[in-house]
C-alpha positions in Angstrom: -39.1 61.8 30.5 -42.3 63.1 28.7 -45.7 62.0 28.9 -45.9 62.2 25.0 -43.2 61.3 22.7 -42.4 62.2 19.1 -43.5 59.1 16.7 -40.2 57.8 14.1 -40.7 56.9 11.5 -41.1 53.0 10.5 -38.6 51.0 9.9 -38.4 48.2 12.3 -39.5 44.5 12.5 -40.5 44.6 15.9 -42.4 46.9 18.8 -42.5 45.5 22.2 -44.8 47.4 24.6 -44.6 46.9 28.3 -46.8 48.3 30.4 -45.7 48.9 34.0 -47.3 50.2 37.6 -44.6 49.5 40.1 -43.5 45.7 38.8 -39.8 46.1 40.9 -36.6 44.4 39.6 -38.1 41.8 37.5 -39.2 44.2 34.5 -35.2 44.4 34.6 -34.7 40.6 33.9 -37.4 41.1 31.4 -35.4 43.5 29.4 -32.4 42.2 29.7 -33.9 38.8 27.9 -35.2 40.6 24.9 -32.3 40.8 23.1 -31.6 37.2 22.7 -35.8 36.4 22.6 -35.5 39.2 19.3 -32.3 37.9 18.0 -31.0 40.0 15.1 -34.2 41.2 13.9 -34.4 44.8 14.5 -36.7 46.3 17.4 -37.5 48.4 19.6 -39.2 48.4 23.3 -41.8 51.4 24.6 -42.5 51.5 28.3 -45.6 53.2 29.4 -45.5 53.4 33.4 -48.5 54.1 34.7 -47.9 56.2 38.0 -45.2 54.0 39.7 -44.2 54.4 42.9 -41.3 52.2 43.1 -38.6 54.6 41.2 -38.8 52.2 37.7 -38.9 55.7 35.7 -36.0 56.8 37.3 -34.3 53.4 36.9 -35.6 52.9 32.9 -34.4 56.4 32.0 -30.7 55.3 34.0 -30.4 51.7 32.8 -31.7 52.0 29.5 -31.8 55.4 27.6 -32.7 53.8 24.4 -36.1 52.8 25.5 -38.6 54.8 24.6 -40.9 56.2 27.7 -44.4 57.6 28.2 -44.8 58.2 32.3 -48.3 58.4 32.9 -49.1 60.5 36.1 -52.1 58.5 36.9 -52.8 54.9 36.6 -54.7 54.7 33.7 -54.9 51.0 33.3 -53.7 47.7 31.0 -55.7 48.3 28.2 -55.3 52.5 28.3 -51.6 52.1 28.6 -50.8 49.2 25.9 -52.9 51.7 23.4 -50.3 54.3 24.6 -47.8 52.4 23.7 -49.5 51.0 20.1 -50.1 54.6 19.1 -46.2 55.4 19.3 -44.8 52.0 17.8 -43.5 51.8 14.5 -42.9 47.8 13.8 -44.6 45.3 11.2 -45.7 43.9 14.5 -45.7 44.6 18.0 -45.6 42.6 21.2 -47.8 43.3 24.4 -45.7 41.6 27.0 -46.2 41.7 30.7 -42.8 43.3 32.7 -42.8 40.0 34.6 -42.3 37.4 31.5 -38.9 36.5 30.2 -38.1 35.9 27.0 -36.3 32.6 26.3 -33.6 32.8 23.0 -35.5 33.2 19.6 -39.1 33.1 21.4 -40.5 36.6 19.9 -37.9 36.1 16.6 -39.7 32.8 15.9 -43.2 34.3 16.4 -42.6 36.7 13.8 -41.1 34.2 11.5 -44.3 32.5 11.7 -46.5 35.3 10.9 -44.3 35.9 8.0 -45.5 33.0 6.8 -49.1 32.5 7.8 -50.3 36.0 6.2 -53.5 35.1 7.5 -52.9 34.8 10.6 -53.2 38.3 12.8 -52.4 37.1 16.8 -49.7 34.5 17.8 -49.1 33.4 21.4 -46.2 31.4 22.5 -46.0 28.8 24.7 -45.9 30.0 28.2 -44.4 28.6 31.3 -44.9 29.6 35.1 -41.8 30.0 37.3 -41.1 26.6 38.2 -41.2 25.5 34.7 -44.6 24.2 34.3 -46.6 24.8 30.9 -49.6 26.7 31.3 -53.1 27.0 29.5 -52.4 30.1 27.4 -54.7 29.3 24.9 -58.4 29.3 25.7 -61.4 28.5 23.7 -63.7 31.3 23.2 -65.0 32.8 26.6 -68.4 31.3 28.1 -70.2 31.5 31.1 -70.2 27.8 32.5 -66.3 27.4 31.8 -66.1 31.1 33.6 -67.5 30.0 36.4 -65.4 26.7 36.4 -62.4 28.1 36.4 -63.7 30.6 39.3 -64.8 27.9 41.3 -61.9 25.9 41.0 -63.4 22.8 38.6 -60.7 23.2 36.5 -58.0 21.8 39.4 -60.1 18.4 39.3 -61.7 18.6 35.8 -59.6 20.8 33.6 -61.4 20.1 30.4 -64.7 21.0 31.3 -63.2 24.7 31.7 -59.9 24.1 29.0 -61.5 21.7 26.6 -58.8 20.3 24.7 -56.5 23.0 25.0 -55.5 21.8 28.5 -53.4 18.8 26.9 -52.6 20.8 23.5 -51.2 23.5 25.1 -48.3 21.2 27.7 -48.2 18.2 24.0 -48.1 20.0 21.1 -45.2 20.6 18.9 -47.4 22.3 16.0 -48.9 25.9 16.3 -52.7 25.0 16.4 -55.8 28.0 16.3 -56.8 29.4 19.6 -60.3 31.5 21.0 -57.4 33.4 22.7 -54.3 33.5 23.5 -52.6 35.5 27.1 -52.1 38.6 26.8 -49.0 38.3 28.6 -47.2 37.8 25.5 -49.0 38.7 22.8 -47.8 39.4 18.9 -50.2 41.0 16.6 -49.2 42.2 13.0 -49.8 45.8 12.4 -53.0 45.4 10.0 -54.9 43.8 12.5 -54.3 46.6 14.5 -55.0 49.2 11.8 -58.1 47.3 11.2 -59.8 46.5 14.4 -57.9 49.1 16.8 -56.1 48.7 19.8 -57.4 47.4 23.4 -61.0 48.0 24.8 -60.2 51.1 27.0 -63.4 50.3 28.7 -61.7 47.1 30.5 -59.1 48.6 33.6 -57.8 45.0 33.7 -58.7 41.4 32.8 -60.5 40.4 29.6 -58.5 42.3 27.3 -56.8 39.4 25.3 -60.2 37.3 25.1 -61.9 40.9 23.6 -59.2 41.8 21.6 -58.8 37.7 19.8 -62.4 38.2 19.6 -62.6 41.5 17.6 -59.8 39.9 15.3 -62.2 36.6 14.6 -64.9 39.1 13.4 -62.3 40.8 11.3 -61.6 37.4 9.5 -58.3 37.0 11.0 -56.8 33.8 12.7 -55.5 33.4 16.0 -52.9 30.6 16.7 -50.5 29.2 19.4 -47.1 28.6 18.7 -45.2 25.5 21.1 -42.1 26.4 19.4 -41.6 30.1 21.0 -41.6 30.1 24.5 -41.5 32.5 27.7 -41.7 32.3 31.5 -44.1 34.4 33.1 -43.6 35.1 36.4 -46.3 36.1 38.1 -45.1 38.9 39.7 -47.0 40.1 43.1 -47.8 43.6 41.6 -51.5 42.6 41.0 -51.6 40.6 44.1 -51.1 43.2 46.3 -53.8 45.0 45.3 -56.7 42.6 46.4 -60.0 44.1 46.0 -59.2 45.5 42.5 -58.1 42.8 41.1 -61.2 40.7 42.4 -63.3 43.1 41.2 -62.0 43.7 38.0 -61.8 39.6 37.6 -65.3 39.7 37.6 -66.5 42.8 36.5 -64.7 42.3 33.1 -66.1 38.9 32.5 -69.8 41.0 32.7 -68.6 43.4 30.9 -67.7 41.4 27.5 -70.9 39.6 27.3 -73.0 42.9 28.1 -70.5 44.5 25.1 -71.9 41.5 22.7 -75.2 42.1 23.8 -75.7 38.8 25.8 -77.7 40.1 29.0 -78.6 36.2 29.6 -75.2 35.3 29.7 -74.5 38.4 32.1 -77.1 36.9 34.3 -75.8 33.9 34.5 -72.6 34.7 35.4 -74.0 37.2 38.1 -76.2 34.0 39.9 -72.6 31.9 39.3 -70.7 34.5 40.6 -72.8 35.2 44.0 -73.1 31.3 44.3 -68.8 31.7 43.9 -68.6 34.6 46.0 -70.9 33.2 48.6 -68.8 29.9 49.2 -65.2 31.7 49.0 -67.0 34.0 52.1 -67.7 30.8 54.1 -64.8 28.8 53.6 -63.0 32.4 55.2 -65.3 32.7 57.7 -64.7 29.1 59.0 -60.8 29.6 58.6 -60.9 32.7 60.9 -62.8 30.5 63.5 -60.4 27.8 63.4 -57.1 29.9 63.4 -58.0 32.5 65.6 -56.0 34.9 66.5 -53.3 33.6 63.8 -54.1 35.4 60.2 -57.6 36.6 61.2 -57.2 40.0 60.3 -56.1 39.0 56.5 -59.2 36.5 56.8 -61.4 39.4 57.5 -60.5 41.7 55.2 -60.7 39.2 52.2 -64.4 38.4 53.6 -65.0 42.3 53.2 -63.6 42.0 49.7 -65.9 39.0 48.6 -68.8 41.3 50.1 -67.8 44.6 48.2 -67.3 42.6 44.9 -70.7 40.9 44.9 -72.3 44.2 45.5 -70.4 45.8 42.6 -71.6 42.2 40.6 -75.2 43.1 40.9 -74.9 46.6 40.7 -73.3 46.2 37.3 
């Protein structure tokens, strides 16, 4: 197992890149799903582990020789580590894909079919579905401050169109692809001029944002980005993230500041930085009341997530 790897040269329909940082035995029902979710098309899959901790390495190299393998020795991040991956592939088009998603029969073999026959169109997302089966809001409109903030606030459990517009009923009704703002990142197919023209993933985002920068960057580049209801995956959701709190807090918000400061839109970055110590604020409260009220029984998970909520609005107005 190298860091680098020797490029081949191209021949093959499909690249699938899967970035991993200790995802445990689900990245192994993930691969195991690809070949039906590819069909016969011919592929190949490049894991770039980013410092894991948990032996996958060890297990990749093992289980499956013919992947190809960059181990990072530090964790260099989503959008670092998909590039990684990018740079190497060798397919018409290439798949970012979370190690947590499964690939239901045909799903990634239909997504290419489609861009096959929609030349212009340079992303594709398919429908996704959470582990219990449920359809969820994959597509987005194009990021803005007030839908942001809806969504952290938790508007969008009682009003989900004020944060998904009318992607909140086209994503769970419709049988026709339809364009997107942007589309998860979770599962993600690009076609390989869109990648020669715009580049790969913002490096400057450690994690969050990159799929609503990246469908951004493509717009500008005159390309189209659709959903497709007729290829579908589940995405697990696996706890990797989750137990890291305070990063992934912080990056949840940092990143959202960060692609409005990229575009230049310093009122927008203000807004979101009163929103997001008005968000920050309440979710600190609402703890601190919890902790009362339980007392003995959590209080020490209570307290730490009030420290969080503290650090992260610092970092917010620090930015």
């Amino acid at each position: 197992m190298s860091e680098e790897r020797t490029r081949a040269e191209p021949s093959l329909s499909l690249s699938i890149v899967v970035v991993t940082y200790n995802p445990g035995p689900i990245l192994l029902d993930c691969l195991n799903s690809l070949p039906q979710g590819v069909g016969s098309l011919p592929y190949e899959v490049i894991i770039v582990d980013n410092a894991s901790q948990d032996g996958t390495p060890e297990h990749i190299a093992q289980e499956f020789p013919q992947i190809q393998l960059i181990v990072n020795k530090d964790n260099r991040g989503f959008a670092t580590a998909n590039n990684q991956g990018l740079a190497l592939s060798t397919g018409h088009y290439m798949v970012l894909l979370n190690p947590d998603v499964i690939a239901h029969p045909n799903s990634l073999a239909a997504m290419v079919a489609f861009l096959d026959d929609n030349p212009g169109v340079g992303i594709v997302g398919p429908r996704i579905l959470d582990g219990e089966g449920r359809v969820t809001i994959t597509a987005r409109l194009p990021p803005q401050p007030m839908r942001i903030l809806g969504q952290f606030l938790g508007v969008h459990h009682l009003f989900p169109g004020l944060v998904y517009g009318h992607y909140y009923r086209a994503c769970r009704r419709a049988e026709e692809p339809f364009d997107a703002g942007w589309v998860s990142g979770a599962c993600l197919m690009l076609r390989r001029a869109v990648y020669t023209q715009i580049g790969g993933l913002d490096e400057s985002l450690f994690l969050y944002g990159e799929e609503e920068d990246f469908c951004d960057r493509a717009h500008n580049a005159n390309w189209r980005v659709h959903y497709l209801p007729a290829a579908s995956v589940t995405h697990f959701e696996s706890s990797t993230v989750s137990r890291y709190v305070q990063i992934k807090i912080l990056s949840h918000h940092i990143s959202r500041l960060y692609y409005f400061r990229k575009r230049g839109r310093e009122c927008a970055v203000m807004a979101l930085k009163i929103g997001f110590a008005v968000e920050l604020a309440i979710k600190a409260t609402i703890r601190l009341f919890q902790m009362v009220w339980r007392r003995g029984e959590g209080v020490d998970k209570l307290r730490l997530r009030i420290h969080t909520y503290r650090f992260v609005l610092g970092e917010v107005w620090r930015y």
